[in-house]
C-alpha positions as CSV (number, residue, x, y, z in Angstrom):
1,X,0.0,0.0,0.0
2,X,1.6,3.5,-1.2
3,X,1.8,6.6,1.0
4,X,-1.6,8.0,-0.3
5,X,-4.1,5.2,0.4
6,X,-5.4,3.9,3.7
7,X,-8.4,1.9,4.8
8,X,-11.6,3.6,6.8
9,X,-14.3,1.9,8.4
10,X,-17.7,3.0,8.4
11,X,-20.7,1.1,10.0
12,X,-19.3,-2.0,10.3
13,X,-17.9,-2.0,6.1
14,X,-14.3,-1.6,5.4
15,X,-13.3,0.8,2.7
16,X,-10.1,0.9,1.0
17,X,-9.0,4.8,0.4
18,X,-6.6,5.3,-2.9
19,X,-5.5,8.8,-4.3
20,X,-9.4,10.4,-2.8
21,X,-11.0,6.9,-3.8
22,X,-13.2,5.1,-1.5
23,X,-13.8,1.1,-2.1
24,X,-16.3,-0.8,-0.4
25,X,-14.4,-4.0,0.1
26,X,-16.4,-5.8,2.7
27,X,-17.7,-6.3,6.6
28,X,-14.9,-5.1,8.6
29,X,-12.7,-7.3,10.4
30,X,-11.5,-6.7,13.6
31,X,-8.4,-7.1,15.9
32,X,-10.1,-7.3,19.6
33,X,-6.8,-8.8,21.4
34,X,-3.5,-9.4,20.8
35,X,-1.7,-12.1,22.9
36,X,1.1,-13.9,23.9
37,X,1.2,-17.1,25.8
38,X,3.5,-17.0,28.6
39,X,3.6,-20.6,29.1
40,X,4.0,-21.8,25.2
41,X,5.8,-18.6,23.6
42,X,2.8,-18.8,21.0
43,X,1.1,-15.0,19.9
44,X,-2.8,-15.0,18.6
45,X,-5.1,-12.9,17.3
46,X,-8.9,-12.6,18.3
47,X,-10.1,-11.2,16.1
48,X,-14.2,-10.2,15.3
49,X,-17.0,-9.3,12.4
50,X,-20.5,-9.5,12.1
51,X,-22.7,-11.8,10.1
52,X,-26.2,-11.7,9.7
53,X,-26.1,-8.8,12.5
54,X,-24.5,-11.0,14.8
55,X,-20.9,-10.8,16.3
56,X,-18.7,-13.5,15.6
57,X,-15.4,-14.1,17.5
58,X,-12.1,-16.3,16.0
59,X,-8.5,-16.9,17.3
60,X,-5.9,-16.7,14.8
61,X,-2.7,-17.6,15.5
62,X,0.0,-14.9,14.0
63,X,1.4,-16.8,11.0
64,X,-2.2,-17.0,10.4
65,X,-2.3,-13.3,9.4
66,X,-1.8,-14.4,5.2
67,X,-3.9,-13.8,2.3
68,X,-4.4,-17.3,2.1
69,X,-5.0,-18.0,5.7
70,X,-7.3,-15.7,6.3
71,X,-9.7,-16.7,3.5
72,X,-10.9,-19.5,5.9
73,X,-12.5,-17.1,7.7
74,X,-15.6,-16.7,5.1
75,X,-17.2,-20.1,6.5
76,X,-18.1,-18.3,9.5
77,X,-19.6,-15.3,7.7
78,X,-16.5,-13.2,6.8
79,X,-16.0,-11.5,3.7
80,X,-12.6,-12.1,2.9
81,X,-12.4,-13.6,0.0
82,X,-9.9,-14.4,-1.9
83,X,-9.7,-11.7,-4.2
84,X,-9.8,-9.4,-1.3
85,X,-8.1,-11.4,0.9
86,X,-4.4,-9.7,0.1
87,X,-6.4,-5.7,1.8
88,X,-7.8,-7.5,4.9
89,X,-4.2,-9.0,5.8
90,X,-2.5,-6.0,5.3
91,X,-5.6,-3.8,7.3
92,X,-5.0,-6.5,10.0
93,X,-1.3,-6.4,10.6
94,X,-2.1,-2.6,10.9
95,X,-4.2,-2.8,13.5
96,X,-1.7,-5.3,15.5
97,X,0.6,-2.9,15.3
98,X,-1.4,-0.5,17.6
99,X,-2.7,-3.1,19.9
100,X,-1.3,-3.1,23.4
101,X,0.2,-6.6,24.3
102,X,-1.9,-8.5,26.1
103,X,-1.2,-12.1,27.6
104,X,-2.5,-15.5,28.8
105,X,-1.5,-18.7,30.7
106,X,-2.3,-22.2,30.1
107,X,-0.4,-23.8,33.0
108,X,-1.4,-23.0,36.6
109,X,0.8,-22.0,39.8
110,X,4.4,-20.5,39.8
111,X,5.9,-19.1,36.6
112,X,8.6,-16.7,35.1
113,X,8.2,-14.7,32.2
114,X,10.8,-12.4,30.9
115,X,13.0,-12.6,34.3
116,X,10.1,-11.5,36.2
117,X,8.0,-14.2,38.4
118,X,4.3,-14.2,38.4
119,X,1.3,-16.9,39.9
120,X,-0.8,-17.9,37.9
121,X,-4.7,-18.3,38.9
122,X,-8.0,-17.2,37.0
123,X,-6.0,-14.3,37.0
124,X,-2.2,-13.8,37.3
125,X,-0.6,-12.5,40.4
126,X,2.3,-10.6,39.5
127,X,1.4,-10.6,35.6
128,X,-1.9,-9.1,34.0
129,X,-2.5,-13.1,32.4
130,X,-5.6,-14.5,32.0
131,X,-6.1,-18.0,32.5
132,X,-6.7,-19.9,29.1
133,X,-7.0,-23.8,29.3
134,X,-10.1,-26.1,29.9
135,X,-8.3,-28.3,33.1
136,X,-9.1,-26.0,35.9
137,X,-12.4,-24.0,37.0
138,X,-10.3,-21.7,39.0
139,X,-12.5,-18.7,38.4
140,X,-13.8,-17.6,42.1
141,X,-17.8,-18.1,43.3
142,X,-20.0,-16.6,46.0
143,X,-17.8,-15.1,48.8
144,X,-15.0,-14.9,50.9
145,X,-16.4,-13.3,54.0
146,X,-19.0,-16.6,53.6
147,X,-16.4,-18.9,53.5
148,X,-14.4,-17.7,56.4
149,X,-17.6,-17.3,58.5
150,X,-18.2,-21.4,57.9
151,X,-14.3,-21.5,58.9
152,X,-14.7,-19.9,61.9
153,X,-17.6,-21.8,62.8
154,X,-17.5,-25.4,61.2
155,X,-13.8,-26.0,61.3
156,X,-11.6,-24.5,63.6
157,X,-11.6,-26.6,67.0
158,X,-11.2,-29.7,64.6
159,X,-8.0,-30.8,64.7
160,X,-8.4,-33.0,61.7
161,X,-10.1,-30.1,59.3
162,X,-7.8,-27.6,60.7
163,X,-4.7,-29.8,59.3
164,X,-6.5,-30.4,56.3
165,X,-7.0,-26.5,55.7
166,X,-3.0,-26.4,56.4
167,X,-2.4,-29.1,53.8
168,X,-4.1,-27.3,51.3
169,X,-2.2,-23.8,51.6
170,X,0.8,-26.2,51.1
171,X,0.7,-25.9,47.4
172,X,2.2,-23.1,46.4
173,X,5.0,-23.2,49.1
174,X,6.2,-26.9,47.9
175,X,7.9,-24.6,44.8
176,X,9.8,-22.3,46.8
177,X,11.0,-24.6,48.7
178,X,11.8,-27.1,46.1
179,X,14.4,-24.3,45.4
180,X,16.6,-24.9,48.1
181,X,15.4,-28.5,49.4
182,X,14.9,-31.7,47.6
183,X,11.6,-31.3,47.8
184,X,8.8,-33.1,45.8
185,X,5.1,-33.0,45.8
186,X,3.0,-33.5,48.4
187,X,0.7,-36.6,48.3
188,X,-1.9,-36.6,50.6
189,X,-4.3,-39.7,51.5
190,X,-7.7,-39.8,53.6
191,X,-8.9,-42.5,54.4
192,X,-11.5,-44.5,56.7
193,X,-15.3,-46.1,56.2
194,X,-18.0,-44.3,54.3
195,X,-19.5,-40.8,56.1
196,X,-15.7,-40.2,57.9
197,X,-15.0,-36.6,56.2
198,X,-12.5,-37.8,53.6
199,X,-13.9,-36.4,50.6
200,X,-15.2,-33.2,52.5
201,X,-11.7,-32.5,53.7
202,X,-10.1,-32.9,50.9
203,X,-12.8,-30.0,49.3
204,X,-12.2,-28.0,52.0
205,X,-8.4,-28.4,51.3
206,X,-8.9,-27.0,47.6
207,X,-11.7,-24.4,48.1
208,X,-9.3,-21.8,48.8
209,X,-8.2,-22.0,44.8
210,X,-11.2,-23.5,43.0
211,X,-14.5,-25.3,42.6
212,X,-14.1,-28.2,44.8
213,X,-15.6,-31.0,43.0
214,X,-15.6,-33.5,40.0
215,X,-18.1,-31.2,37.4
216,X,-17.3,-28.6,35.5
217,X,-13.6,-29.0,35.3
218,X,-13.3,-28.7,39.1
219,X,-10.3,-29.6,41.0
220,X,-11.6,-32.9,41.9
221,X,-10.8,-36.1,39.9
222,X,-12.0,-39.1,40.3
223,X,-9.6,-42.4,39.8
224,X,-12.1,-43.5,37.3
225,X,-9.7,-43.7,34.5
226,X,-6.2,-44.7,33.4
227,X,-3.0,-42.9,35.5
228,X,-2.3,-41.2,31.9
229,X,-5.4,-39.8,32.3
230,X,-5.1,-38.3,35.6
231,X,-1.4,-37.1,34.6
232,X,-2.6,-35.1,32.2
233,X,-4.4,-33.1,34.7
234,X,-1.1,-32.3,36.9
235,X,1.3,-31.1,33.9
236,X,2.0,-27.7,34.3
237,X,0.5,-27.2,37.6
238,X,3.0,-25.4,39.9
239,X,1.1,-24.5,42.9
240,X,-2.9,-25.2,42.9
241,X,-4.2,-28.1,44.6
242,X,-5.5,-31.0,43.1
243,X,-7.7,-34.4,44.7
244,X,-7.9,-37.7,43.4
245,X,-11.8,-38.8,44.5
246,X,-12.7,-42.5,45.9
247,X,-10.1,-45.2,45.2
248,X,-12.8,-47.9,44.8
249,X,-13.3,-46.6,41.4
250,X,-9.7,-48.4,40.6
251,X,-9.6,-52.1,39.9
252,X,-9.2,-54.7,42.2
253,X,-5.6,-55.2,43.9
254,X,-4.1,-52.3,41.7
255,X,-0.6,-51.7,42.7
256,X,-0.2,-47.6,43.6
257,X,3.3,-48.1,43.9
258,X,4.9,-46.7,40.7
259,X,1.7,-44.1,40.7
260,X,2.5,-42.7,44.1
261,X,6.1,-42.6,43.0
262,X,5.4,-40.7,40.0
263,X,2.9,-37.7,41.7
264,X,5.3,-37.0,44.2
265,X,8.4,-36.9,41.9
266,X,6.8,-34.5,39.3
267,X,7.7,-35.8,35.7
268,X,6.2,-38.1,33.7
269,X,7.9,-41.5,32.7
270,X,10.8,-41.4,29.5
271,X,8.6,-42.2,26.5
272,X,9.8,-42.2,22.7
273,X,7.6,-40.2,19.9
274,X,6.5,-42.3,16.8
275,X,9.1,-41.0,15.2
276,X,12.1,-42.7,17.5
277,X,13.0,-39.6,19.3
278,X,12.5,-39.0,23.2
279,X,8.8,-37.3,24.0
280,X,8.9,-34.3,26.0
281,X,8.4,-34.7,29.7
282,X,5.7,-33.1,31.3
283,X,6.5,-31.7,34.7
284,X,4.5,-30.8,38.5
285,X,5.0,-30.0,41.5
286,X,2.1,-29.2,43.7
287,X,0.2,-30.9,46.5
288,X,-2.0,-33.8,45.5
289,X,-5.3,-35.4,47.8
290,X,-6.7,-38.7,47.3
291,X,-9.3,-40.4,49.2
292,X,-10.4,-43.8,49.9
293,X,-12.3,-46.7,52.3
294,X,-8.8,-48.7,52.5
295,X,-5.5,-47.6,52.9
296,X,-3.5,-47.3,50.0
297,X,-0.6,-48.3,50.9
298,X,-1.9,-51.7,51.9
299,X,-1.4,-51.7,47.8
300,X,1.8,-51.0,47.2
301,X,5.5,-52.7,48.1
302,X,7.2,-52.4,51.1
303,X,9.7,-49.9,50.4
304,X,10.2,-47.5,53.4
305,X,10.9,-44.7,50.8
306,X,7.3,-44.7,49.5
307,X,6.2,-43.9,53.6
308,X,8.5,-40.1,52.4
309,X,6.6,-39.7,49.6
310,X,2.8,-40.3,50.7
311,X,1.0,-39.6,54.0
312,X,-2.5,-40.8,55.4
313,X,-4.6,-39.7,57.8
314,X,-7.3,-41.9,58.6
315,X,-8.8,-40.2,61.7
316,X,-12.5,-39.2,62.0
317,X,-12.4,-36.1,60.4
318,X,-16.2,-34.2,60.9
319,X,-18.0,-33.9,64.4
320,X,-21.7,-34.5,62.9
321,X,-23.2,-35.2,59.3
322,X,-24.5,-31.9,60.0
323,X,-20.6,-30.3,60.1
324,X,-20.1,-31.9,57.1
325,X,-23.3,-30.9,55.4
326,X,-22.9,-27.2,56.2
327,X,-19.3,-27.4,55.6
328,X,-19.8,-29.0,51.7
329,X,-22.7,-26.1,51.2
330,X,-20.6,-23.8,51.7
331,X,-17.7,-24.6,49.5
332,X,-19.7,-25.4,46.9
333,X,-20.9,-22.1,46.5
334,X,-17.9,-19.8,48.0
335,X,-14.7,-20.8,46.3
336,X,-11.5,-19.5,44.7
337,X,-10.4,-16.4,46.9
338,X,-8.6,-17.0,49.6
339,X,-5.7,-18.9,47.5
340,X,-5.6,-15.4,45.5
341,X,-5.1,-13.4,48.7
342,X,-2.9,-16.0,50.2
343,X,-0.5,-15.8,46.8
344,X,-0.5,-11.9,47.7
345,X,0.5,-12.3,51.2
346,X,3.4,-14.7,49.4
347,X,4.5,-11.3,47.2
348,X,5.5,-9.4,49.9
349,X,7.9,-12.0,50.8
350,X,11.6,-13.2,49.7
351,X,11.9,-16.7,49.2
352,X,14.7,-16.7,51.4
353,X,12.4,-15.4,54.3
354,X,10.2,-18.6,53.3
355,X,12.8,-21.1,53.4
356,X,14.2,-19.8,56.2
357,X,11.0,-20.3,58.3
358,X,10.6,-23.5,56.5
359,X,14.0,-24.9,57.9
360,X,13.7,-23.7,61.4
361,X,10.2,-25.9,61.8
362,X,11.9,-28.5,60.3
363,X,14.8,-28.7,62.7
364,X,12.0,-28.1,65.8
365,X,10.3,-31.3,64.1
366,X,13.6,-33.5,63.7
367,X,14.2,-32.7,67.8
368,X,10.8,-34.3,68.0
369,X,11.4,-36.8,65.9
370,X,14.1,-39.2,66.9
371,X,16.5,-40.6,64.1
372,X,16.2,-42.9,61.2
373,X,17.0,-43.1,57.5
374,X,14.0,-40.9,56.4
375,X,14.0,-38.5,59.7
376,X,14.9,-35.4,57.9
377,X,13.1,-36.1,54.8
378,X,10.0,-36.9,56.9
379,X,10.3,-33.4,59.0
380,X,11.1,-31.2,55.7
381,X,7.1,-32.0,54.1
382,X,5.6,-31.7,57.8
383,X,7.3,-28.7,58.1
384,X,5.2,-27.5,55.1
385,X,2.5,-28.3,56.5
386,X,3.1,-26.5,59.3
387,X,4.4,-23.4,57.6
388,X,1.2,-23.6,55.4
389,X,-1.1,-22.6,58.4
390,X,1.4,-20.3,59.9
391,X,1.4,-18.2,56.5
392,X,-2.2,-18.4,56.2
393,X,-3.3,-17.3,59.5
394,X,-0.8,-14.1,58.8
395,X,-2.8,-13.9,55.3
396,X,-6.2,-14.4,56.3
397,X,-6.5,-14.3,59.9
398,X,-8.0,-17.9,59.2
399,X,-7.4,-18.7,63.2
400,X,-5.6,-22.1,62.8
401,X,-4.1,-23.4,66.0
402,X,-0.5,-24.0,65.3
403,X,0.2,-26.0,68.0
404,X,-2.2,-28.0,68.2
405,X,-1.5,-28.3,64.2
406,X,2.2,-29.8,64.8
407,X,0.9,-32.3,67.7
408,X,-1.1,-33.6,64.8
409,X,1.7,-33.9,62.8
410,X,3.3,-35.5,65.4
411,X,1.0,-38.0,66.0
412,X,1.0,-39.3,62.3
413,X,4.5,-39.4,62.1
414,X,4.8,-41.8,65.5
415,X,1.9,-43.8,63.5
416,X,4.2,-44.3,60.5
417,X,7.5,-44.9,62.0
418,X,6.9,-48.7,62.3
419,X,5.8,-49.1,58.9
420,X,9.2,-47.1,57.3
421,X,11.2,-49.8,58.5
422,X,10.5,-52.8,56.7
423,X,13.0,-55.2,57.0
424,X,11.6,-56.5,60.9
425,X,8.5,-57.3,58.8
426,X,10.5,-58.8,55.9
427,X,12.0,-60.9,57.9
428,X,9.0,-62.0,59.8
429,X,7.4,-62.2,56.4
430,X,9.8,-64.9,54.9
431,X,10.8,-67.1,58.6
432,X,6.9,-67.4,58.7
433,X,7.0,-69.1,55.3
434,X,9.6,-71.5,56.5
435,X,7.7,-72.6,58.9
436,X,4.5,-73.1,56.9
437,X,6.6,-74.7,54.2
438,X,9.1,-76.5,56.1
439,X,8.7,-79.8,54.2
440,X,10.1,-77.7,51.5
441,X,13.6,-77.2,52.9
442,X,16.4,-79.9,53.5
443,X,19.1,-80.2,55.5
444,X,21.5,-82.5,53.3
445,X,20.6,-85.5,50.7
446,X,19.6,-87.7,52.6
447,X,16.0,-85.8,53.2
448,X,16.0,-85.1,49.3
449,X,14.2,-88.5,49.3
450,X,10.4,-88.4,48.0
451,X,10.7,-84.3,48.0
452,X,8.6,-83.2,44.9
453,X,9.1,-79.6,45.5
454,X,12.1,-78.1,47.1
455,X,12.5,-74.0,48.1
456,X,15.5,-73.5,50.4
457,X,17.8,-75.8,52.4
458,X,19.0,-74.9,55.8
459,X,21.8,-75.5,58.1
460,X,22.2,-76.6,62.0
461,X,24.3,-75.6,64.7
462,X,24.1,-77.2,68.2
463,X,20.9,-78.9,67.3
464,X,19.1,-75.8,66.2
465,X,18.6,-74.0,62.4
466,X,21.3,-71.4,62.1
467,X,21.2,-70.7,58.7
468,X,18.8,-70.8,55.7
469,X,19.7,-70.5,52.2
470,X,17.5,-70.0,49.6
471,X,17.8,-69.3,45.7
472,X,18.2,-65.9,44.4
473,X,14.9,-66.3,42.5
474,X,12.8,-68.4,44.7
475,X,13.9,-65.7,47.7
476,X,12.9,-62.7,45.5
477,X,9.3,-64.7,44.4
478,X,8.4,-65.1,47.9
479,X,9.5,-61.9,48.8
480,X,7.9,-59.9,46.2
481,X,4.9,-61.9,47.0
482,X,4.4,-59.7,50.3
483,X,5.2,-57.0,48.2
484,X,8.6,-56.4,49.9
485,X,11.5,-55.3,47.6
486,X,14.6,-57.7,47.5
487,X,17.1,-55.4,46.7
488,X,16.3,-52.5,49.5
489,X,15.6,-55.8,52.0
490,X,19.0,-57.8,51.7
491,X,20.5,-54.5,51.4
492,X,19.4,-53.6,54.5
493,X,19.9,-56.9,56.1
494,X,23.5,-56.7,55.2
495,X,23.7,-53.9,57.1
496,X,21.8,-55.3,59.9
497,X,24.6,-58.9,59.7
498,X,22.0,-60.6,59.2
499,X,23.0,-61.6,55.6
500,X,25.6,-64.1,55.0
501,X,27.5,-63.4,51.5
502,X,30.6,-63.7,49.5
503,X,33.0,-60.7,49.8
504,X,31.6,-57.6,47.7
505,X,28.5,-59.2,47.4
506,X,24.9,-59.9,48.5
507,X,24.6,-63.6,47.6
508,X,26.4,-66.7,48.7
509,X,27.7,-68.9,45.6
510,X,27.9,-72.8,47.2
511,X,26.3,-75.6,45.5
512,X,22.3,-76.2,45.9
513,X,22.4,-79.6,46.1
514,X,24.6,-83.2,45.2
515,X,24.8,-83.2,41.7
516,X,24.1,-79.8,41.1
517,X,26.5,-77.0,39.6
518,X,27.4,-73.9,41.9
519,X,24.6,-71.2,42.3
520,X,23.8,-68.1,43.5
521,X,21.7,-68.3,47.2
522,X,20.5,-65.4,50.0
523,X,21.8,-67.0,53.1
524,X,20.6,-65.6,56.3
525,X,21.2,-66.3,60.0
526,X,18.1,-67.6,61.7
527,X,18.2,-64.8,64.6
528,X,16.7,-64.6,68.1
529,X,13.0,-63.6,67.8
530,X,13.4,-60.8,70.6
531,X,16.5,-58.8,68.3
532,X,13.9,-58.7,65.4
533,X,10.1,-57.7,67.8
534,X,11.8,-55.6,69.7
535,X,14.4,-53.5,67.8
536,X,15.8,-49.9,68.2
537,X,13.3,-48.2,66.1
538,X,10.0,-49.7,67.9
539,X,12.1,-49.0,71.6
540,X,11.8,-45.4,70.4
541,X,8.4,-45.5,69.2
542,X,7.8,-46.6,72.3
543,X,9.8,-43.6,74.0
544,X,8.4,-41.1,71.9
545,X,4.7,-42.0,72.5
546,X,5.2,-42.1,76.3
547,X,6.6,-38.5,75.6
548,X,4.3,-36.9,73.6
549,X,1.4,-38.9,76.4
550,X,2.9,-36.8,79.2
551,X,3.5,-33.1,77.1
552,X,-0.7,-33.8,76.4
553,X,-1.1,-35.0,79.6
554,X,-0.5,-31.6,80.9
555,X,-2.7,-29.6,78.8
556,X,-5.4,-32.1,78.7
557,X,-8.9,-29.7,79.0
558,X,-6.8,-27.4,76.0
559,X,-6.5,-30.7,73.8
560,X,-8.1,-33.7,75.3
561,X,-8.9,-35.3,71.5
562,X,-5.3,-35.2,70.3
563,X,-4.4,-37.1,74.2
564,X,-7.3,-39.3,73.4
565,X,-6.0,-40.7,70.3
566,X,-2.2,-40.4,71.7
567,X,-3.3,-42.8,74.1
568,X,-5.5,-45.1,72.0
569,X,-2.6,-45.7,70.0
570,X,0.0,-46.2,72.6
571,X,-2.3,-48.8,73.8
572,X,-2.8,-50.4,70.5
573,X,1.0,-50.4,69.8
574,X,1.5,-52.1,73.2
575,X,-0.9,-54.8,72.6
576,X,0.5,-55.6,69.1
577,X,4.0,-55.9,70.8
578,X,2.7,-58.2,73.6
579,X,1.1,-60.4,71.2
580,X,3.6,-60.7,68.9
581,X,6.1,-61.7,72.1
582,X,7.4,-65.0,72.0
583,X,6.7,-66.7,75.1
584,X,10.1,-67.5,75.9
585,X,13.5,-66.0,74.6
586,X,15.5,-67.7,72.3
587,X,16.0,-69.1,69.1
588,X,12.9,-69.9,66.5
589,X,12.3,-73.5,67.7
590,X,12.0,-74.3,63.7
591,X,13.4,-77.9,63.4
592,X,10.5,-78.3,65.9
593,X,8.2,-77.9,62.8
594,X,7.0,-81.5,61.5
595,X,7.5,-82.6,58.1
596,X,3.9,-84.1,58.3
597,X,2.1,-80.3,58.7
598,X,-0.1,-78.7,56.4
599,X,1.8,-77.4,53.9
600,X,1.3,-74.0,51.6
601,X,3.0,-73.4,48.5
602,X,3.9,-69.8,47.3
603,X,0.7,-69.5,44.9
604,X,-1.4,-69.9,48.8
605,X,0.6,-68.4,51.2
């Protein structure tokens, strides 16, 4: 276009202006918005134009802005045809050229766009971004001042909904922190028998950032579906809550093992394109719910690791159906501002100052604590927790009682110690089968006679079983059978001397039996019942609970529930040890066992 023409438009009609010459060319088009993605790099064009006296709204992507591009536009009513197509391109890019930048987000929570970091919600904290994707109804409903009256009436005084409320504020700090900590995503687990609170805590946990429920793109998903499927809805999400509804929608006996591992580490397995070349992978990190009648980690292996990377809280978590009813009306209806304000308060603040408050809980918890293998681990993701509702009462003046918050924490993590340490139970786990399969194992050849199925053999000392060795396969099929991992078991075993081995190695090469070539075994001392029941780790359970009895004992009108259930399971604990205590001290009286018992093979145990 030369210096002397121009385009006008008039009533809706573009007109094309050359040397004092008017041309009608067509309904106008216009550019409405002109935006760039922060999260893809990608720039569009919404653009508009009426048909039939109706406005009618497109996105164009930029490179879309071409004669022969824009000619698509006529099947929805445009007039750009192609013999015009060449003036409404050029009148297009015009307009761009006067638009102010605008831009959008398609990924949720913590972000960085040209050096400067932003949050992004419905609406960006930090940024002026809009929200732009079809994952998240994150746009807020109803009422703050109604949702923090049903807080101050329905759910403070509940321990249980209080530290759900913390959890939930979680998600945005678990970023930060990740910054300076090896920190991964929270994975969060209620369970307990229908009409407990486990699905209304875990909306209460979420209303703060969205609609809290499975319709309308809420942030509730239900495990109906394949673990792809529920992936797709954490990629991107750096800081908003998310809950996984009602296990029983999963099949029978599923294994959450490599799922739980997966939320809490944030990326999505290595997987090749069609084309041979490595796929892209998705990341998270954010704090995810779930909810269930069963615990879940009656589902997965016994690796203590997985007790670092996934909590649950199975404790009776409303007062009356009427809490919960007036609670679930409430956040149904009120939703999506106080995670905005909370994201604010976070503005005003350094990360250091965040990490810094982060790690000074954390060492307060690890006092509290004791010592293992996953102590400070453990602490780091309470400490979250517990920074979550310091943050928020500062935010929001939400009322949450801290200490009472961390005495909960407390209490979970004393309830989880035992099952961190797994090799007590492996142990148990695989002496047990001896004994039930004892006509399976043989001293020397001379038993071999008449034996149709053979697992182990085991060796004497004084008149009692000292030793029992069993093939490397065999051991790791009855093993994984209780859903125990070999490798962390006899690893820790070795450490433990229970393991008897070749030199640089976990296994013991010897021949099987007469005839047969040398082969790899697991040989382990038979040990005295009392080292294994009663072992450092349960002495200090023991310790702790007595402890944390006596600090409740002296505040017992201020916090009688958290004493109650202190007490319950200090009772519970002791009663479990007591049963499981052999009558008399000494070896396991296995070559007691007759040859003649009931026998179950591997496929029955």
């Amino acid at each position: 276009m030369n210096e002397k023409s121009s385009y006008l438009i008039q009533n809706h009609r573009l007109y094309f202006v050359q040397d004092g010459e008017k041309r009608d060319i067509g309904g106008a088009i216009y550019v409405d918005r002109y935006v760039t993605n922060v999260d893809t790099g990608e720039v569009s064009v919404h653009v508009s134009f009426y048909d039939n006296g109706s406005k009618v709204t497109k996105v164009l992507t930029r490179d879309e802005i071409t004669p022969q591009k824009i000619v698509g536009l006529t099947k929805y009513g445009a007039d750009c045809w192609k013999e015009v197509s060449d003036l409404y391109a050029d009148h297009l890019r015009e307009q761009i050229t006067q638009m102010e930048r605008n831009f959008e987000h398609s990924d949720v929570g913590w972000g960085e766009y040209q050096g400067k970091e932003f949050f992004k919600h419905h609406q960006a904290v930090g940024l002026p971004s809009t929200y732009k994707g079809d994952r998240y109804n994150l746009n807020p409903k109803g009422s703050q001042e109604v949702w923090m009256e049903m807080v101050k009436k329905e759910v403070l005084g509940n321990q249980w909904l209080e530290c759900a409320l913390a959890c939930g504020f979680t998600a945005p700090l678990v970023k930060i922190i990740k910054e300076e900590a090896n920190m991964d995503s929270l994975f969060i687990n209620f369970y307990g028998i229908s009409s407990t609170g486990k699905t209304l805590a875990t909306r209460l946990a979420v209303s703060p950032f969205g609609l809290p429920d499975t319709r309308k793109n809420g942030l509730l998903l239900t495990w109906y579906g394949t673990d792809q499927g529920i992936l797709h809805h954490l990629r991107g999400n750096f800081g908003i809550p998310m809950v996984i509804d009602d296990t029983s929608m999963q099949e029978t006996d599923k294994d959450f093992t490599q799922f739980i591992y997966l939320i809490a580490g944030g990326q999505e397995k290595l997987a090749m394109t069609s084309h041979g070349t490595k796929r892209e992978r998705s990341e998270w990190i954010t704090t995810v719910f779930s909810s269930s009648e069963v615990s879940i980690l009656q589902n997965t292996d016994k690796r203590g690791g997985i007790r670092v990377r996934f909590f649950e809280i199975s404790e009776k978590l409303t007062k009356s159906a009427e809490n919960a009813e007036e609670i679930e009306k409430v956040v149904l209806k009120n939703y999506g501002h106080a995670g905005p304000l909370f994201i604010n308060y976070l503005f005003g603040m350094e990360h250091e100052e965040i990490t810094d408050r982060w790690y000074k809980i954390k060492q307060q918890l690890v006092k509290k604590m004791g010592n293992d293998q996953f102590t400070h681990r453990i602490a780091g993701k309470l400490a979250v927790i517990q920074l979550a509702g310091e943050l928020a009462n500062e935010a929001l003046d939400l009322g949450l009682d801290i200490e009472k918050l961390q005495e909960g924490l407390m209490y979970l993590e004393a309830k989880s110690v035992q099952t961190r340490n797994k090799e007590e139970e492996a142990y148990r786990h695989i002496m047990e089968y001896f004994s039930r399969n004892r006509s399976k194992f043989f001293r020397d050849a001379s038993e071999l006679v008449n034996k149709k199925v053979i697992v182990g053999k085991y060796l004497q000392k004084g008149g009692k079983i000292s030793e029992i060795r069993i093939p490397k396969e065999e051991f790791e099929k009855i093993l994984k059978y209780g859903k125990f991992d070999p490798d962390s078991t006899v690893n820790k075993w070795k450490e433990k001397g229970w393991l008897v081995h070749d030199n640089g190695k976990n296994t013991l090469t010897r021949v099987f039996q007469p005839g047969m070539p040398r082969m790899a075994m697991y040989a382990f001392k038979v040990l005295d019942i009392s080292d294994v029941e009663l072992n450092q780790t349960e002495q200090f359970e023991e310790k702790k609970l007595e402890t944390l009895a006596k600090e409740m004992e002296h505040k017992e009108n201020e916090h009688n529930y958290s004493l109650q259930q202190a007490e319950e399971y200090q009772e519970k604990t002791r009663l479990q040890k007591q049963k499981k205590k052999p009558k008399k001290r000494g070896k396991y009286s296995l070559s007691k066992v007759s040859n003649t018992q009931e026998i179950a093979t591997i496929d029955e145990f």
